[in-house]
ROTIBA-519975 format. One record per atom (N, C-alpha, C, O): residue number from 0; residue in three letters; atom name; z, x, y. Coordinates in nm, 3 decimals, padded with zeros to 5 digits, always signed. Each point is the difference from the previous one (the first is absolute). Layout:
BEGIN
r i->NUM | aa->ALA | at->CA | Z->Z | X->X | Y->Y
...
END
This chain:
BEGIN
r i->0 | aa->UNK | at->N | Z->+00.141 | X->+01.539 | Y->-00.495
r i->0 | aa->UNK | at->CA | Z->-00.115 | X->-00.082 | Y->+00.031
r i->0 | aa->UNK | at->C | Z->+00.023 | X->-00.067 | Y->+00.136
r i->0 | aa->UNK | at->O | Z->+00.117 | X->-00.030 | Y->+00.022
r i->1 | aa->UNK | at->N | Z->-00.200 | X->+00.003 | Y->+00.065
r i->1 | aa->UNK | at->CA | Z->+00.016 | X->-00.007 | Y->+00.147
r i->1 | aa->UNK | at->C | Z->-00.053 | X->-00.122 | Y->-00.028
r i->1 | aa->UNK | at->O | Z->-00.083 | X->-00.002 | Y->-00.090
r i->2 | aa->UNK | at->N | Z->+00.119 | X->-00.126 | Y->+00.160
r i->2 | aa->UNK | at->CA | Z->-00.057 | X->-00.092 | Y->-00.018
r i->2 | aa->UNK | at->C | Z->-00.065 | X->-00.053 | Y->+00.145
r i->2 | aa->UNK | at->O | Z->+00.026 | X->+00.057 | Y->+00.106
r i->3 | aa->UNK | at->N | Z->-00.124 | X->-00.187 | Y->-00.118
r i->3 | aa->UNK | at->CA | Z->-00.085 | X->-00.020 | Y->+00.119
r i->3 | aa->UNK | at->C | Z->+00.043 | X->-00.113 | Y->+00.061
r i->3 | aa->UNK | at->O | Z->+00.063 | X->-00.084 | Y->-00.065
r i->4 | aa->UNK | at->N | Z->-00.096 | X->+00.063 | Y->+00.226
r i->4 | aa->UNK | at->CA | Z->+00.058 | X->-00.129 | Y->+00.038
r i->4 | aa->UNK | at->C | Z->-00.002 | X->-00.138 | Y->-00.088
r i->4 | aa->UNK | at->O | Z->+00.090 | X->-00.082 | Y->-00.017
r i->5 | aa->UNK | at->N | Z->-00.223 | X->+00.086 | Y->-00.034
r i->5 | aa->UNK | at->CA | Z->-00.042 | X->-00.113 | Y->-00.062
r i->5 | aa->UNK | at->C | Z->+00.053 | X->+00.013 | Y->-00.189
r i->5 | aa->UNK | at->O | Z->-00.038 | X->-00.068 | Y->-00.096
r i->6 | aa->UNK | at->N | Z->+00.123 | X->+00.169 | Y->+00.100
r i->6 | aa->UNK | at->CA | Z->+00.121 | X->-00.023 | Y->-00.142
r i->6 | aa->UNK | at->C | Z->+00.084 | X->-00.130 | Y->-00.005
r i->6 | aa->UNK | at->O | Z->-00.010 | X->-00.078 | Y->+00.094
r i->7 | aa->UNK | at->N | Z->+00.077 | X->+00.055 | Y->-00.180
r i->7 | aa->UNK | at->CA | Z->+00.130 | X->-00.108 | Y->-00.027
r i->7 | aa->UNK | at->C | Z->+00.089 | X->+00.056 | Y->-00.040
r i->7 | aa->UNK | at->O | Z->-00.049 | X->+00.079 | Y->-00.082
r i->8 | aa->UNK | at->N | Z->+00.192 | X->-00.059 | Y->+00.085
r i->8 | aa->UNK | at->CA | Z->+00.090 | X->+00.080 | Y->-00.043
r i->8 | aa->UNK | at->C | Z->+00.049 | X->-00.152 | Y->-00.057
r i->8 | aa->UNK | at->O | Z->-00.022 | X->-00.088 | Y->+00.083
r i->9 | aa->UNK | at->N | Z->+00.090 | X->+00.038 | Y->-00.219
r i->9 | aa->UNK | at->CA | Z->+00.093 | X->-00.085 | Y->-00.004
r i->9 | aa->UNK | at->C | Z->+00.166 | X->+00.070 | Y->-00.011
r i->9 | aa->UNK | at->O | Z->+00.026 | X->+00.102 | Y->-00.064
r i->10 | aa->UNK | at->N | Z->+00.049 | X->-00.164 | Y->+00.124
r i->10 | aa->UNK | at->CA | Z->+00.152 | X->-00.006 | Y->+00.002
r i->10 | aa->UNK | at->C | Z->+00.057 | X->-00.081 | Y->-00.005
r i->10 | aa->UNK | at->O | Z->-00.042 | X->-00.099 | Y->+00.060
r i->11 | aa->UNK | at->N | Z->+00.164 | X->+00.089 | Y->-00.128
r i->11 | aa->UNK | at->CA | Z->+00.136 | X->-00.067 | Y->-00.047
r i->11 | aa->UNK | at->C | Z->+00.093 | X->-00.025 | Y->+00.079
r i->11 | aa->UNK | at->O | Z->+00.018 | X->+00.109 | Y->+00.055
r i->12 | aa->UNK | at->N | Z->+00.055 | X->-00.180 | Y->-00.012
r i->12 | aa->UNK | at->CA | Z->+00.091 | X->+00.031 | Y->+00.104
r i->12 | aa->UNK | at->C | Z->+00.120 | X->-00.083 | Y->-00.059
r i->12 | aa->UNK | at->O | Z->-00.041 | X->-00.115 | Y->-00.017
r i->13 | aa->UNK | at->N | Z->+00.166 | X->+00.126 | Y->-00.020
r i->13 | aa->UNK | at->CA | Z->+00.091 | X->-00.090 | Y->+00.003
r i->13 | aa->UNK | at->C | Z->+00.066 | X->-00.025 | Y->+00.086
r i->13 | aa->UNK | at->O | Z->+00.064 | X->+00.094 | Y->+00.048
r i->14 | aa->UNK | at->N | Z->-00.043 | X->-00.260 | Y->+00.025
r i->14 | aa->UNK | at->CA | Z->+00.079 | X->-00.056 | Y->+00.080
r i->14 | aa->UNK | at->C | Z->+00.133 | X->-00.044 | Y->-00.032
r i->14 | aa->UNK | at->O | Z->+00.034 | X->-00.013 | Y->-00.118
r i->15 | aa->UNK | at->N | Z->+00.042 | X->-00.011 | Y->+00.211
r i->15 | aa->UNK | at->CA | Z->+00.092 | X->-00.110 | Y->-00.071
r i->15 | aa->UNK | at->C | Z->-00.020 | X->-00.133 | Y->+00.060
r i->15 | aa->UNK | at->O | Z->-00.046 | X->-00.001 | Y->+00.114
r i->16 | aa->UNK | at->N | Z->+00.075 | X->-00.119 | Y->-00.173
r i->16 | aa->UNK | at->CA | Z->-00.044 | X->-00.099 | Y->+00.037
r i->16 | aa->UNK | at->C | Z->-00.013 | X->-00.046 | Y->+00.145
r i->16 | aa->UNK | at->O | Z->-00.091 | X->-00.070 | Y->+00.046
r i->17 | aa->UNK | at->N | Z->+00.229 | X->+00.136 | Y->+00.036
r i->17 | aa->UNK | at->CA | Z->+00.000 | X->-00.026 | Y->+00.160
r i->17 | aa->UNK | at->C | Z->-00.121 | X->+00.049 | Y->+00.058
r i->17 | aa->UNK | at->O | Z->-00.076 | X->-00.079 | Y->+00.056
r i->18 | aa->UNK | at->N | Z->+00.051 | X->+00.199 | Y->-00.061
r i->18 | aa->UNK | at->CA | Z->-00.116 | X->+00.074 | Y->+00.061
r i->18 | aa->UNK | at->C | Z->-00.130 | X->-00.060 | Y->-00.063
r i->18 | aa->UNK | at->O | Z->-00.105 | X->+00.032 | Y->+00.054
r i->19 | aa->UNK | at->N | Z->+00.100 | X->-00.117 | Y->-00.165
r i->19 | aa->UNK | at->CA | Z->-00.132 | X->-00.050 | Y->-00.039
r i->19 | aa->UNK | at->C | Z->+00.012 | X->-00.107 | Y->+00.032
r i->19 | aa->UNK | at->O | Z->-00.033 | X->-00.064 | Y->-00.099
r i->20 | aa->UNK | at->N | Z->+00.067 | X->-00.020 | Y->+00.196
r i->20 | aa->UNK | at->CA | Z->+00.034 | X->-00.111 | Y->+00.063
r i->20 | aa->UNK | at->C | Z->-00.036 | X->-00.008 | Y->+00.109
r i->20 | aa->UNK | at->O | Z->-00.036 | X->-00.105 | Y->+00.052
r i->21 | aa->UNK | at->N | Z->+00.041 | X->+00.267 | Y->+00.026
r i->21 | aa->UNK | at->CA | Z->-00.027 | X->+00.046 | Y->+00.117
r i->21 | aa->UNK | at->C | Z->-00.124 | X->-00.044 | Y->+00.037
r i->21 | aa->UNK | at->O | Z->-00.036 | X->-00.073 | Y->+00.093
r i->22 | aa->UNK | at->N | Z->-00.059 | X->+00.162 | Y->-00.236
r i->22 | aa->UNK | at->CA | Z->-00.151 | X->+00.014 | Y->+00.005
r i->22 | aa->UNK | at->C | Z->-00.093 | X->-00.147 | Y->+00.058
r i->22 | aa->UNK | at->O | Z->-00.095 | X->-00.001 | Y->+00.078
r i->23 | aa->UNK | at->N | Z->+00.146 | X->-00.089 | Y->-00.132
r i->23 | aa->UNK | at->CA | Z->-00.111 | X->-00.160 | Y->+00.064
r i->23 | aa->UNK | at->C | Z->+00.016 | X->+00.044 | Y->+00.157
r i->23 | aa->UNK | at->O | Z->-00.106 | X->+00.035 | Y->+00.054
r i->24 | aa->UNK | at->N | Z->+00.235 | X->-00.033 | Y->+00.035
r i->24 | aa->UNK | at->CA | Z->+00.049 | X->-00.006 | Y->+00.107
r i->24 | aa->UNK | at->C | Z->-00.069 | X->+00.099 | Y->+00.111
r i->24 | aa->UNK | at->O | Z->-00.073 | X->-00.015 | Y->+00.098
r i->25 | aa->UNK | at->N | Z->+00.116 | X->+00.090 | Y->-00.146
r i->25 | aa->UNK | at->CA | Z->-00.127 | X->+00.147 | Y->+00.029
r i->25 | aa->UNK | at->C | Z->-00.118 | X->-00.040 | Y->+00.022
r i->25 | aa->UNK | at->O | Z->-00.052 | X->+00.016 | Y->+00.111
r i->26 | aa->UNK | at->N | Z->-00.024 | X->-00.090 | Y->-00.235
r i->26 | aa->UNK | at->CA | Z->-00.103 | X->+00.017 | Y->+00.029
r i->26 | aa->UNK | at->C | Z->-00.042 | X->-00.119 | Y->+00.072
r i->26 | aa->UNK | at->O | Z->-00.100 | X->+00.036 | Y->+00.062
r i->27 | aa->UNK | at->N | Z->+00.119 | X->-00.133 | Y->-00.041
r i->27 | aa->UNK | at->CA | Z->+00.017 | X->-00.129 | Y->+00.105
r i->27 | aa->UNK | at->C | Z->-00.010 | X->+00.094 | Y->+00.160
r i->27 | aa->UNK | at->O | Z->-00.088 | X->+00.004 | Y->+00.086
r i->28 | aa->UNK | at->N | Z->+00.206 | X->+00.055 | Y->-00.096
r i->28 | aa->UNK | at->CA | Z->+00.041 | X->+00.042 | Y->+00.126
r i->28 | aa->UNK | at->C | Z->-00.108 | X->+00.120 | Y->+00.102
r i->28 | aa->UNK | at->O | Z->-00.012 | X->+00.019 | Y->+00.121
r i->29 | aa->UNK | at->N | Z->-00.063 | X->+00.056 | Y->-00.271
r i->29 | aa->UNK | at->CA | Z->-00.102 | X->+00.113 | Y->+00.049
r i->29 | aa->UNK | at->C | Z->-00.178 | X->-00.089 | Y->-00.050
r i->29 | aa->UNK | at->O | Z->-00.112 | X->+00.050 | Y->-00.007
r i->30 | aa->UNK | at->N | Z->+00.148 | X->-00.165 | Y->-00.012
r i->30 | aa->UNK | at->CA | Z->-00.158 | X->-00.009 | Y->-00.009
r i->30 | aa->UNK | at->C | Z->-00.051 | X->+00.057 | Y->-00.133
r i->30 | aa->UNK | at->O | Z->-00.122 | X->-00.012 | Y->+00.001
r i->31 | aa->UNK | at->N | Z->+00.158 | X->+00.060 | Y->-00.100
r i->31 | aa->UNK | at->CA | Z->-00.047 | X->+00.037 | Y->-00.101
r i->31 | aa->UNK | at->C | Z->-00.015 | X->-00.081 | Y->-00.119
r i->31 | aa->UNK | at->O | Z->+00.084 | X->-00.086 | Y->-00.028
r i->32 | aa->UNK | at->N | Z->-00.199 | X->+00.111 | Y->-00.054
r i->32 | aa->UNK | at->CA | Z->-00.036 | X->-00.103 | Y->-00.131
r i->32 | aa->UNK | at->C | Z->+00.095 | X->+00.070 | Y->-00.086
r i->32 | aa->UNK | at->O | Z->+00.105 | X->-00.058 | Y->-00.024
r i->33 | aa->UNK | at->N | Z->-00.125 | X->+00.178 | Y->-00.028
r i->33 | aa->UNK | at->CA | Z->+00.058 | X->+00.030 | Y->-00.126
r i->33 | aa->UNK | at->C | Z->+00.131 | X->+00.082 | Y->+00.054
r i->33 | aa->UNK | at->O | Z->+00.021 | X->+00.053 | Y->+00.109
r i->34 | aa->UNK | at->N | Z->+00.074 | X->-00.067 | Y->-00.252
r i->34 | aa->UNK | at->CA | Z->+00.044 | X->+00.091 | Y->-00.009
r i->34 | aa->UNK | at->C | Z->-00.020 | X->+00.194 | Y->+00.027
r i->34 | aa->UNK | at->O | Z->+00.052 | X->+00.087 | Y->+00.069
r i->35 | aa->UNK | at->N | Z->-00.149 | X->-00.099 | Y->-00.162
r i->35 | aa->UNK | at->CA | Z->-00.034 | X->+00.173 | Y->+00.046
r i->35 | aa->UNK | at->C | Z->-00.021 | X->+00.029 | Y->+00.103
r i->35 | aa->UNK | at->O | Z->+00.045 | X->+00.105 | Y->+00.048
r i->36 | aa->UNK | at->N | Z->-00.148 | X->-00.218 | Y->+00.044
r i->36 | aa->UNK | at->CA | Z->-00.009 | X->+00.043 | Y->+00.145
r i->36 | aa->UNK | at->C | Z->+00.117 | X->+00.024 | Y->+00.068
r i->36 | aa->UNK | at->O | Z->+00.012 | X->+00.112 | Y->+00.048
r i->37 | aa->UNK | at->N | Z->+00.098 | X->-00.209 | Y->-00.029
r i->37 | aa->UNK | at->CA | Z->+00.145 | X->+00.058 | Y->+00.006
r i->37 | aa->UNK | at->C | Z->+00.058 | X->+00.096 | Y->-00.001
r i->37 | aa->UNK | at->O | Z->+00.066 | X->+00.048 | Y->+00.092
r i->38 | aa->UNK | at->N | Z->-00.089 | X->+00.005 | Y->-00.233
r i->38 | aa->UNK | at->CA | Z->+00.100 | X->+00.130 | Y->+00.004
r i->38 | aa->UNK | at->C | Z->-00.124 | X->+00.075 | Y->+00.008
r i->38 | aa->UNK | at->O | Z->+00.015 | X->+00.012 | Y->-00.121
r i->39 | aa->UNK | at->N | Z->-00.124 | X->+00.051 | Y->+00.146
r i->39 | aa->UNK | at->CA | Z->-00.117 | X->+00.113 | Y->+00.062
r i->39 | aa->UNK | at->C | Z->+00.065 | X->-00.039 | Y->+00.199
r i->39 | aa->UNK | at->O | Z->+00.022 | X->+00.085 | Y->+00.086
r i->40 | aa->UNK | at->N | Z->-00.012 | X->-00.197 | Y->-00.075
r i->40 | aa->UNK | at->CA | Z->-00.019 | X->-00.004 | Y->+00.167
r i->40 | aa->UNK | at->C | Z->+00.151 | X->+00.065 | Y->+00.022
r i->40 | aa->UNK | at->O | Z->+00.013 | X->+00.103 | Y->+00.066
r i->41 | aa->UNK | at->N | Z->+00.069 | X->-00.152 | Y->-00.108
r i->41 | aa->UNK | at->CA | Z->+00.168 | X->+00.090 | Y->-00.041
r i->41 | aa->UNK | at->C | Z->+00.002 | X->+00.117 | Y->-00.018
r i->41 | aa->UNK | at->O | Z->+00.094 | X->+00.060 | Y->+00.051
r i->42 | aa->UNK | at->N | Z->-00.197 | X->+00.019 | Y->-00.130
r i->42 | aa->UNK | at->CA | Z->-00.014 | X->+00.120 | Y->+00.007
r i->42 | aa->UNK | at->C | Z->-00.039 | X->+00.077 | Y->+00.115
r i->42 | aa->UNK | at->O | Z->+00.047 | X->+00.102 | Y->+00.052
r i->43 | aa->UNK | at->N | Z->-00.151 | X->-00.180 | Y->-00.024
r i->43 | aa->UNK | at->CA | Z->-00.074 | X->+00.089 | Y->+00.146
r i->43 | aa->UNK | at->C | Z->+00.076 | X->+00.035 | Y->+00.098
r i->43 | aa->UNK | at->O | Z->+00.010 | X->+00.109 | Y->+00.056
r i->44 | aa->UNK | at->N | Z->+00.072 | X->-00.262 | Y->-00.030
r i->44 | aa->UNK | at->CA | Z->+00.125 | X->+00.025 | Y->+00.122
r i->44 | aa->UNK | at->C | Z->+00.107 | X->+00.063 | Y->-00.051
r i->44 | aa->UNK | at->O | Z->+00.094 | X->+00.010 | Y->+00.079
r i->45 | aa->UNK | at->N | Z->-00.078 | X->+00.040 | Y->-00.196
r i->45 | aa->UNK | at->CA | Z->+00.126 | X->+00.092 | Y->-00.041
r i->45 | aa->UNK | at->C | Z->-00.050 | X->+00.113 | Y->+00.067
r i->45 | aa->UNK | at->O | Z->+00.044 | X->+00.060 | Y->+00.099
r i->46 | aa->UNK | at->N | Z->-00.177 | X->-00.034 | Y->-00.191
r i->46 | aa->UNK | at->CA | Z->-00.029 | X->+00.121 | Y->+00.049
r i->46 | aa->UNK | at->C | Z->-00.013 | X->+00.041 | Y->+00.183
r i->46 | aa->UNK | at->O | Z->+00.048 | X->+00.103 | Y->+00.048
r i->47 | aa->UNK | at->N | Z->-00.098 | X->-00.174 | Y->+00.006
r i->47 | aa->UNK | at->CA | Z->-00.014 | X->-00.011 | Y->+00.128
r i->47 | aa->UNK | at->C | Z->+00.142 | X->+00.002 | Y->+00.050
r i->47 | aa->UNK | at->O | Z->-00.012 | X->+00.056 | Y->+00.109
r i->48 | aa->UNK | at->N | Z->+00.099 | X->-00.076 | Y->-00.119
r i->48 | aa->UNK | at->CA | Z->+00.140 | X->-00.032 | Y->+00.016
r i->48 | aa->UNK | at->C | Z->+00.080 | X->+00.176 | Y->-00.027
r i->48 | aa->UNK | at->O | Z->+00.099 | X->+00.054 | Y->+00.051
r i->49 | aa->UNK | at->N | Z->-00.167 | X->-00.024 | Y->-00.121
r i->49 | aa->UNK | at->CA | Z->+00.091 | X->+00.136 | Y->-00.052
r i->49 | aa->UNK | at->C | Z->-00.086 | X->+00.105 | Y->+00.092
r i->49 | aa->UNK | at->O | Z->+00.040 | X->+00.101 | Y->+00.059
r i->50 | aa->UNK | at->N | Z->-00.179 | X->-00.163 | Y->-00.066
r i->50 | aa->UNK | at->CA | Z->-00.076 | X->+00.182 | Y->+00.063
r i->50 | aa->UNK | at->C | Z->+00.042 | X->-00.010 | Y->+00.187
r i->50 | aa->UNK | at->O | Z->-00.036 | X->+00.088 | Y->+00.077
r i->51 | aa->UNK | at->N | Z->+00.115 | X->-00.212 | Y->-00.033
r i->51 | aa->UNK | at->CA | Z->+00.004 | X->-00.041 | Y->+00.092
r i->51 | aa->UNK | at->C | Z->+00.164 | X->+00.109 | Y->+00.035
r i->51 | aa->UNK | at->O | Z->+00.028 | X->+00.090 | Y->+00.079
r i->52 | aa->UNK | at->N | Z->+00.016 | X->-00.134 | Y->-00.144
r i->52 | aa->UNK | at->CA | Z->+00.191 | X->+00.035 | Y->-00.025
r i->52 | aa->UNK | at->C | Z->-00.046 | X->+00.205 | Y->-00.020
r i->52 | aa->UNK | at->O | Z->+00.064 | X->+00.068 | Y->+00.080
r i->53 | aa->UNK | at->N | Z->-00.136 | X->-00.008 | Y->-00.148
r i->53 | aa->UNK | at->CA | Z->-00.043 | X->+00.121 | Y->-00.001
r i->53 | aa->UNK | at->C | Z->-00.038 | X->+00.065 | Y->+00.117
r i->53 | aa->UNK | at->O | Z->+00.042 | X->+00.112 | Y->+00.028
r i->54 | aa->UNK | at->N | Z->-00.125 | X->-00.180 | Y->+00.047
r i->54 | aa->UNK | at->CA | Z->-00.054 | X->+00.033 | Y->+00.149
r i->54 | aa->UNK | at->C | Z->+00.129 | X->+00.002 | Y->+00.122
r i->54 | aa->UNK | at->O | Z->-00.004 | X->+00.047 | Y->+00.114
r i->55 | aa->UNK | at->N | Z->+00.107 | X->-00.111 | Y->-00.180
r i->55 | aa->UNK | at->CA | Z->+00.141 | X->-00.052 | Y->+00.079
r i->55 | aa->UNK | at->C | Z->-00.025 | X->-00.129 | Y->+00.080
r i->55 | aa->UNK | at->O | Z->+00.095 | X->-00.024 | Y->+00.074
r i->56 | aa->UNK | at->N | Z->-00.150 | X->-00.025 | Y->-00.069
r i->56 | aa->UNK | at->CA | Z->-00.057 | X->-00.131 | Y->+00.056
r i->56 | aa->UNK | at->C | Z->+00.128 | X->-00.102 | Y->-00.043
r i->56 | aa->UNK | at->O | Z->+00.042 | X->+00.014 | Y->-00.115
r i->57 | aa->UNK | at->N | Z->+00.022 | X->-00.112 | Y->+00.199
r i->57 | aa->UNK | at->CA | Z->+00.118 | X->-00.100 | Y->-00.048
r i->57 | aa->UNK | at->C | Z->-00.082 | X->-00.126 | Y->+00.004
r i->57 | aa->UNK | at->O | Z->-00.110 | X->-00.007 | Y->+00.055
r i->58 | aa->UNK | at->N | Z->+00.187 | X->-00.119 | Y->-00.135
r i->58 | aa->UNK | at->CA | Z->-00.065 | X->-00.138 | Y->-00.014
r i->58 | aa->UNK | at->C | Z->+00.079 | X->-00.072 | Y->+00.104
r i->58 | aa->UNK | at->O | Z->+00.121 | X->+00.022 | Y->+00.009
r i->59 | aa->UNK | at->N | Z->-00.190 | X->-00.119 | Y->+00.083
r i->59 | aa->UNK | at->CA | Z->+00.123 | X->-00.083 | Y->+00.078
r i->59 | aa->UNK | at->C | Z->-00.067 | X->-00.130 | Y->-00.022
r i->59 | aa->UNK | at->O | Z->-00.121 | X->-00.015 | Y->+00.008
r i->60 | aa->UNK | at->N | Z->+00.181 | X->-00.050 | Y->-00.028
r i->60 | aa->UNK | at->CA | Z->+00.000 | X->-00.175 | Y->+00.079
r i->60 | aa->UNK | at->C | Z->-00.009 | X->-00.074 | Y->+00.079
r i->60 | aa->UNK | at->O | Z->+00.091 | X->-00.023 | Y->+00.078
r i->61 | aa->UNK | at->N | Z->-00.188 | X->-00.027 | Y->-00.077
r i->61 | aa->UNK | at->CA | Z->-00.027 | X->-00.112 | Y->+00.157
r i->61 | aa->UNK | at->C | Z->+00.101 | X->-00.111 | Y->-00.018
r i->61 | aa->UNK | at->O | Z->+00.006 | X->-00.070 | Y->-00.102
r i->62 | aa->UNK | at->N | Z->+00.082 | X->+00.057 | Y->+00.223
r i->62 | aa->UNK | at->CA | Z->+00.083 | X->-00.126 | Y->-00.083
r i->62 | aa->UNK | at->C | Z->-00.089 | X->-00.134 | Y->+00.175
r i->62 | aa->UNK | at->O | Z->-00.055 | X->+00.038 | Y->+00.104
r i->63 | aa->UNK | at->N | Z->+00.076 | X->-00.141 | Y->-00.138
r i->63 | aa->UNK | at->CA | Z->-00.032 | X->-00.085 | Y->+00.025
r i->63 | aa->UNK | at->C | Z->-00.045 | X->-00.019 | Y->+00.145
r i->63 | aa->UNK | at->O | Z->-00.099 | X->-00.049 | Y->+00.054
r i->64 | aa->UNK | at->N | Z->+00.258 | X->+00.131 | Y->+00.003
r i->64 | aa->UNK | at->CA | Z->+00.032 | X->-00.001 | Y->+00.176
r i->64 | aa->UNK | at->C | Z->-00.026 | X->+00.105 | Y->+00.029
r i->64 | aa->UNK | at->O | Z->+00.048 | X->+00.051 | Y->+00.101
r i->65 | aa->UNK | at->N | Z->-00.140 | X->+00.020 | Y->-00.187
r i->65 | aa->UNK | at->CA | Z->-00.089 | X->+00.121 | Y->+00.077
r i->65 | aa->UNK | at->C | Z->+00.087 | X->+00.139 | Y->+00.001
r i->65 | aa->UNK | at->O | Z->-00.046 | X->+00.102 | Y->+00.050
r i->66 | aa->UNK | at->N | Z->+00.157 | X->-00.106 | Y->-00.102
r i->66 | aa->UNK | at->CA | Z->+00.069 | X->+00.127 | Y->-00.088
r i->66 | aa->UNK | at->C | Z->-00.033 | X->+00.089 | Y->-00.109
r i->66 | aa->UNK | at->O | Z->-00.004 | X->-00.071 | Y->-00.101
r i->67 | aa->UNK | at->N | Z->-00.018 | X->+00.181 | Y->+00.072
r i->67 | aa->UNK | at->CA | Z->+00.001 | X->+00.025 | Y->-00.109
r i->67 | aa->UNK | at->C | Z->+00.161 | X->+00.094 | Y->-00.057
r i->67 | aa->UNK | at->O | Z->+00.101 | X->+00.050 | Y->+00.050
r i->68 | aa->UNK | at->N | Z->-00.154 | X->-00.066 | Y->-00.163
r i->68 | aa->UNK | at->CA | Z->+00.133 | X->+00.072 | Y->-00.115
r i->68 | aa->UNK | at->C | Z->-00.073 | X->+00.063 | Y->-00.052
r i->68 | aa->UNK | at->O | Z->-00.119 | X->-00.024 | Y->-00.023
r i->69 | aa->UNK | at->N | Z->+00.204 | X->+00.149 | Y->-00.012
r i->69 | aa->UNK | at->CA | Z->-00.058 | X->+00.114 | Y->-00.108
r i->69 | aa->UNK | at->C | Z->+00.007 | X->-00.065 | Y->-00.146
r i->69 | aa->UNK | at->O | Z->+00.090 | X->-00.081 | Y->-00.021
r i->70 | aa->UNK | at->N | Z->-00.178 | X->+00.111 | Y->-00.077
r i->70 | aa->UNK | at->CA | Z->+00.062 | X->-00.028 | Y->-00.119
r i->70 | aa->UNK | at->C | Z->+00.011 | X->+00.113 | Y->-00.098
r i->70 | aa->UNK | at->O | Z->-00.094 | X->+00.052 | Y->-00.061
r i->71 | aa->UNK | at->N | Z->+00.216 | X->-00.023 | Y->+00.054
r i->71 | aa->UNK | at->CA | Z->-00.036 | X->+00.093 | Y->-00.112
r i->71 | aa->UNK | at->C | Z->+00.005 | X->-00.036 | Y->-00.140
r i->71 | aa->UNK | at->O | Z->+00.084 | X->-00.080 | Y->-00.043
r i->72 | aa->UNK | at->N | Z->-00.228 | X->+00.173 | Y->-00.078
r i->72 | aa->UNK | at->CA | Z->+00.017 | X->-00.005 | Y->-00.076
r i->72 | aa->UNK | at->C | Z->+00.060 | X->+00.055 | Y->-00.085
r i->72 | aa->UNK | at->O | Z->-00.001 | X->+00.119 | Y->+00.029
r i->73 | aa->UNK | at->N | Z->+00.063 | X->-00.136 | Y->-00.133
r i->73 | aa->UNK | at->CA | Z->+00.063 | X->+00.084 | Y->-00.112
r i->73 | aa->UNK | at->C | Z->-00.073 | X->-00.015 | Y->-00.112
r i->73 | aa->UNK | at->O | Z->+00.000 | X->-00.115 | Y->-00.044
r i->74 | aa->UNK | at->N | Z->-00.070 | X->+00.206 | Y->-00.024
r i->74 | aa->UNK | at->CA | Z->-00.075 | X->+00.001 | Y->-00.121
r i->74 | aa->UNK | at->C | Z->+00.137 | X->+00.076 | Y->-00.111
r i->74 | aa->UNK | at->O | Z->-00.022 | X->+00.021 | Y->-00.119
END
């Protein structure tokens, strides 16, 4: 069954308490009301993050004094 944008999927997720501690901080930090918006906006940039790393494309860092650093990820 193919489902439509305007579906709801519910999911479960278990944390451990550190990483659910995270979540208020996060979302302070990105502007977000809920939780779910959180982890959907987390998703997008995963995904965006990986189809990026596929193309060979690298991530760098602006550091302050106008340097950047590579960052690499490790999934």
């Amino acid at each position: 069954m193919k489902l439509k944008k305007s579906d709801k999927v519910r999911v479960t997720v278990d944390l451990s308490p550190e990483v659910y501690e995270i979540l208020p901080v996060l979302m302070k930090m990105s502007f977000t009301q809920t939780k779910a918006e959180l982890i959907r906006n987390a998703i997008r940039y995963y995904r965006f993050i990986l189809l990026q790393e596929e193309k060979g494309s690298t991530f760098c860092v602006k550091n302050p004094d106008g340097t950047y650093k590579e960052v690499l990820l490790v999934f």
